[in-house]
C-alpha positions in Angstrom: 204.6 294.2 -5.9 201.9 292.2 -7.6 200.9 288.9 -7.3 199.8 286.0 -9.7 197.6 282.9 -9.3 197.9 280.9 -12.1 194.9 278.7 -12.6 192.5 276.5 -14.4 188.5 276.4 -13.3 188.7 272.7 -13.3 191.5 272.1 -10.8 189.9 271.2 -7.4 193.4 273.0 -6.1 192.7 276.1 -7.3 189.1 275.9 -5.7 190.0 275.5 -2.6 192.7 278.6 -2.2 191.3 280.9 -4.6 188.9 282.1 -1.6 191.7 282.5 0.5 193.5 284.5 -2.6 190.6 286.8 -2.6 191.1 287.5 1.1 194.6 288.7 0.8 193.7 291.0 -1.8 191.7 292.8 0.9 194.5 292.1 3.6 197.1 293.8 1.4 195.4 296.4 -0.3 198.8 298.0 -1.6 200.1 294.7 -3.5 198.3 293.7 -7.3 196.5 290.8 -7.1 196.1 288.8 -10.7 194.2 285.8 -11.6 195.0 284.1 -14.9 193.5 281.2 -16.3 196.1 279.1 -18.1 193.5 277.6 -20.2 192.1 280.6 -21.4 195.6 282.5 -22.0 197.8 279.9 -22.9 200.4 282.1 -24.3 201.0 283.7 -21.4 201.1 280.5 -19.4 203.8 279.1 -22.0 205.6 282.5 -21.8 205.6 281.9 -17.9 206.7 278.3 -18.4 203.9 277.5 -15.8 202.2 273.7 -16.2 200.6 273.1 -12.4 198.2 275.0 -11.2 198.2 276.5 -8.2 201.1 278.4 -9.0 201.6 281.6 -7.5 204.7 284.3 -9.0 205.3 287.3 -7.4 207.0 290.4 -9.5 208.5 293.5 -7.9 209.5 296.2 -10.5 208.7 293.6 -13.5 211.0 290.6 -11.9 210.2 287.8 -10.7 211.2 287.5 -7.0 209.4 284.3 -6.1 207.6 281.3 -7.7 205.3 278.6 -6.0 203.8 275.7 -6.9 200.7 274.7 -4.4 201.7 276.5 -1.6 199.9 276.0 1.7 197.5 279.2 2.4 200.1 279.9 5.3 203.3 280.1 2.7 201.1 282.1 0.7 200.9 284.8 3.3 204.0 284.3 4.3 205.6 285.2 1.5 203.0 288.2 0.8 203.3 289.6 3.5 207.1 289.3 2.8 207.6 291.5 -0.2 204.4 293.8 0.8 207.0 296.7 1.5 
């Protein structure tokens, strides 16, 4: 599985759970962990129809299996945890 953070460096959003982003890479060392910075790779933020950051996708065998816009660091695990199989 791998997970996505879609973000921008000036979202105060994004500030406050990338740390906590970084933590579940640790706690789930067997799951991808991506950042991407709409900003800077706008074509694959247009490709991923994403426009609010946070959003967080997560792919198992190259499909998208769930999509969430500003989850609560608690959904975010949640649903981690969920597909880390």
């Amino acid at each position: 599985a791998s997970v996505v953070h879609f973000k921008t460096a000036s979202s105060i959003e994004c500030k406050q759970i990338s740390p906590f982003f970084d933590t579940l890479c640790t706690r789930y060392p067997s799951i991808n962990f991506l950042k991407v910075d709409i900003e800077e790779s706008a074509p694959i933020a247009h490709t991923e129809n994403v426009r609010i950051v946070p959003t967080f996708k997560i792919y198992r065998k190259g499909n998208r299996v769930k999509e969430m816009i500003c989850p609560s660091p608690e959904v975010l695990e949640s649903s981690v945890r969920h597909y880390n199989i």
